[in-house]
N, C-alpha and C positions, 0 to 999 in steps of 0.2 A: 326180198325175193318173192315172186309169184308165178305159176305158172302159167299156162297160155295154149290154147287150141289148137289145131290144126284146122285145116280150111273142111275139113269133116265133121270139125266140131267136136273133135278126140284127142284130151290131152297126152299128149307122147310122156316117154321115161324120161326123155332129153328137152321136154321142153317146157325151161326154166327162162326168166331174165332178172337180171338185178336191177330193183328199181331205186331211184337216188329221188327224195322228196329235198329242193333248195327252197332258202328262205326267199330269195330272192330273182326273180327273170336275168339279172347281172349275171350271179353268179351262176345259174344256167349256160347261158350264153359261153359266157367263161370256157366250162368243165367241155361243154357239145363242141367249142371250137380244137378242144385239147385233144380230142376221140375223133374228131370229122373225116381227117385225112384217110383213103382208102378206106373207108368203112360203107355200110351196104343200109340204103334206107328202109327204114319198116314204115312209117307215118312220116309226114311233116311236122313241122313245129307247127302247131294250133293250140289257140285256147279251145277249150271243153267245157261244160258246164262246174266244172267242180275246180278247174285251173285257169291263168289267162293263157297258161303256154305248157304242151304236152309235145312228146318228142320220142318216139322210138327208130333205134338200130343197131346195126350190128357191129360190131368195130372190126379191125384189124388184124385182131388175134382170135375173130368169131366167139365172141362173150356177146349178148344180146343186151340191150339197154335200154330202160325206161325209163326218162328223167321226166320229175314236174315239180311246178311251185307251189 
């Protein structure tokens, strides 16, 4: 879990995300297709300098989500 700014640059009460670290871009792929449906984009999938693939959104039931490898 980690928090996260707002566009102010001021972390709210509520603003949490769980973030999910995979072994592998599969099983990424996997779990983000499993969540995709009706869910609200934060980032695209990109590599980062510290990942080949990073991923934030929002899902279905508004739980926020950061997956990487």
């Amino acid at each position: 879990m980690n928090d996260f700014g707002n566009n102010e640059g001021n972390t709210k009460a509520s603003g949490y995300q769980l973030v999910v670290q995979f072994e592998s871009l599969a099983q990424l792929e996997e779990s983000y297709e499993a969540l995709l449906e009706n869910s609200i984009p934060i980032s695209p999938k990109q590599p980062t300098d510290y990942s080949p693939c990073v991923v934030q959104f929002i899902d279905k039931f508004g739980t926020r989500w950061g997956f990487f490898v």
